[in-house]
N, C-alpha and C positions, 0 to 999 in steps of 0.2 A: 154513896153519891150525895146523900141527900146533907149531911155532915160535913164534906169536903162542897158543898155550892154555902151553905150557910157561912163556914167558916171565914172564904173566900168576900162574900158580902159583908159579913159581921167585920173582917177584918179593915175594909172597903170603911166603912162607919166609924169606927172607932179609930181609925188615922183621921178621918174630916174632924173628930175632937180636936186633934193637934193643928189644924190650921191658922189658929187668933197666933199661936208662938209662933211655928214652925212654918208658917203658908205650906202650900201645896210640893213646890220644891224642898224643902229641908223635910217634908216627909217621907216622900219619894226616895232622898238618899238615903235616909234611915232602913227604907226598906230593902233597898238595894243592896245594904252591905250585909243585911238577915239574910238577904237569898242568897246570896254569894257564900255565906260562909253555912250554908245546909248544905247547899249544894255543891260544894267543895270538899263538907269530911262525908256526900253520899259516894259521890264519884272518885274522887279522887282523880281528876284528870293529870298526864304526863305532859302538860304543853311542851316544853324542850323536843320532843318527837313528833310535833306535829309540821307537817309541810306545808307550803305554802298555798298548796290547793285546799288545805285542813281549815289553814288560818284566817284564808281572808271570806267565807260564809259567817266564822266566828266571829268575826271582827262588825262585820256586818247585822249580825244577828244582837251582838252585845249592845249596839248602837238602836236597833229599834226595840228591845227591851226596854232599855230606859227611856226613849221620847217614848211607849207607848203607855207607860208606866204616870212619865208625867203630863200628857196629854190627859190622862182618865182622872186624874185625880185632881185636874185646874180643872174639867168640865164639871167634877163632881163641886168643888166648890163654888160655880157658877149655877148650874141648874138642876142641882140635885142629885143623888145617888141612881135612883130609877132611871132616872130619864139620862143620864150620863153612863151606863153599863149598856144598857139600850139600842143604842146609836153605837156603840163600839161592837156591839154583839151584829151586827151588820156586816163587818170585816168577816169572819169564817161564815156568815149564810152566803154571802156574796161570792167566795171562793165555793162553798158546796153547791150553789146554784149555775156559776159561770159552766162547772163541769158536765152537767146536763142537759141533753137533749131531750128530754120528756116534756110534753106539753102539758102535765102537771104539773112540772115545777117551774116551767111560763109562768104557769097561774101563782106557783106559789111565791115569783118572783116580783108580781102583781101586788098578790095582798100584802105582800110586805112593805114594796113601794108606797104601799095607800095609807100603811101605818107609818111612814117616815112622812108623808106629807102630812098625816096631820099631827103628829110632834111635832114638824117643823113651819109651821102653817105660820103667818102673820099676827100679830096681836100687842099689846100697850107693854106687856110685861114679859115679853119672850128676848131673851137672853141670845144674841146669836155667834157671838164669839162662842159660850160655852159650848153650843151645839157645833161650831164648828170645830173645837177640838175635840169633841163626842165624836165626829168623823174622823177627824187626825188620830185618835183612838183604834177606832174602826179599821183602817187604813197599815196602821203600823200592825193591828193582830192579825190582817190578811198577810202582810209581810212577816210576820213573824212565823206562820206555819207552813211559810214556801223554804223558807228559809232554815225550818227546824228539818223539814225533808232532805237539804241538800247537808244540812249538818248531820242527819242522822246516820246518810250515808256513806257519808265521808270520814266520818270520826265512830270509835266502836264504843257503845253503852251509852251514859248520858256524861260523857268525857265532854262534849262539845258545848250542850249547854251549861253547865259548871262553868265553862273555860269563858263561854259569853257572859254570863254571871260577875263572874271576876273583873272580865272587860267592863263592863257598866258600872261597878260597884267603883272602881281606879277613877272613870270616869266623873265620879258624883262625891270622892272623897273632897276635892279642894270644895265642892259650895258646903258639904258638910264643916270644913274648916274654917270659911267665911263666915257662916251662918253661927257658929257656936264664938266667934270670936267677935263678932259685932254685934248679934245678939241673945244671947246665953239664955238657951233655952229652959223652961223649968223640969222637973222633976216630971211633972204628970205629963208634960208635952212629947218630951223622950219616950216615956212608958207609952202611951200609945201609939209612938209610931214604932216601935218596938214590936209592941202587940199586934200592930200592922203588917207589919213583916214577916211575924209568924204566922198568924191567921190568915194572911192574904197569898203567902209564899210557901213556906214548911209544912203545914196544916196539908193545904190543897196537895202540895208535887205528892208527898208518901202518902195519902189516901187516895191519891188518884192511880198510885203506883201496885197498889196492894188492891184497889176495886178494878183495875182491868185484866187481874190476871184469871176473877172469877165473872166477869161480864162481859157479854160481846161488843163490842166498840161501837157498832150501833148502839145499842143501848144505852149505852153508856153517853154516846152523842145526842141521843133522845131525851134524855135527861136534863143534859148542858143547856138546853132551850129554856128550861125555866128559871134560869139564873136571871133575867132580867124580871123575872116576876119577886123574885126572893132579893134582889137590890131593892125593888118598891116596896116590897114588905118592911125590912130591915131599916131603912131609909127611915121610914113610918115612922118603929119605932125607937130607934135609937136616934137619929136626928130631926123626929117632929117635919119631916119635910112630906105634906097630905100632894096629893096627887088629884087633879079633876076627872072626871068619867072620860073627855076625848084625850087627854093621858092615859088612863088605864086601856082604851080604846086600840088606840095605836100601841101602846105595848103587847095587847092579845093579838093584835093582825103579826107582829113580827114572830112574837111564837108561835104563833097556829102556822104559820108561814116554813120555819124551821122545822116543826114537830112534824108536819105532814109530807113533807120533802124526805126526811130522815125515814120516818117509819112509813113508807111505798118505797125504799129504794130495795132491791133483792140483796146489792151486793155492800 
């Protein structure tokens, strides 16, 4: 777990290298067509047999892949890796909280709140486009795990998202073919978005795939909360991007928010 959240973030870092060539879109497709093509020799999806109640979650799903893909990686280049994983990790608390009736997790939907207001609080030098596609992030992973449910039921194995994979990758090939033909990317720019892909995409799906077959999916969700602590770390040190105390502030309210909702829930 701890390997597949590093990789996941490290990956996250080392595509922001490729931004001066590449900006945030021509990294985005770079990584698109890495997951696509893992997840296509994992699964091996039969699209030609899928029906049309198969196809259009997938269709759908392929589609908020990639806005959420590039949503996280314009906010990342606007206000940082921390605070841009952050604000998107909001998207699944906000779905594990909505499900809840516990006056606990009121609370825990409180302290969360307390730490989005003060990330997103007023000041000379607060970015709010970036933050609001840190939501548009947010937003697109809440849609993407309703949507991996109705895919998962509908389609057998990980046939469906493979088949969404492909959809986004088709999707993101003409700017890949724009961007290399009006401006030809260098050598180290490809290489990390490349690295990106693997790190961010291949990396994480088979260690996630192989650590939940010996851990309970709580736990394993208990876990996933500190990945907003591990993009600030990472951040840190791979792109110099320091954080102030009501940063780190608000980032400890949304994971202590997560962690404690997760570890009291029985089921």
């Amino acid at each position: 777990m701890a390997g597949s959240g590093l990789s996941n973030q490290t990956g996250a870092a080392v595509g922001a290298l490729a931004f001066p060539v590449l900006g945030p879109l021509g990294v985005v497709a770079v990584r698109q067509y890495v997951a696509a093509l893992v997840l296509l020799a994992v699964a091996r999806p039969r699209p030609r047999g899928f029906t049309w109640a198969q196809w259009w979650p997938v269709l759908l799903l392929g589609g908020v892949f990639g806005t959420m893909n590039l949503s996280l990686y314009s906010a990342v280049d606007r206000i940082g890796l921390g605070l841009a994983v952050t604000l998107e990790f909001l998207g699944p608390l906000t779905i594990a909280l909505a499900a809840s009736r516990r006056r606990l997790d009121a609370g825990c939907a409180v302290l969360a709140a307390a730490g989005v207001v003060v990330l997103l609080r007023p000041r000379p030098s607060a970015d709010y486009t970036g933050m609001g596609l840190g939501l548009v992030a947010a937003c697109c992973w809440a849609s993407y795990i309703l949507l991996n449910r109705t895919v998962g039921r509908r389609v057998p194995g990980a046939q469906g998202a493979a088949a969404a994979s492909a959809v986004s990758a088709v999707a993101f090939l003409p700017v890949g073919v724009v961007l290399a033909l009006s401006h030809p990317p260098t050598a180290r720019a490809v290489l990390c978005a490349v690295a990106a892909g693997v790190l961010s995409s291949a990396v994480p799906y088979l260690t996630d795939l192989l650590t939940l077959r010996h851990v309970p999916a709580q736990t394993f969700g208990l876990f996933m909360s500190v990945n907003p602590v591990l993009a600030a770390v990472v951040g840190r040190v791979v792109l110099g991007q320091d954080l102030g105390g009501a940063e780190w502030a608000g980032i400890g309210a949304v994971v202590a928010a997560n962690a404690v909702s997760i570890a009291t829930t029985r089921h």
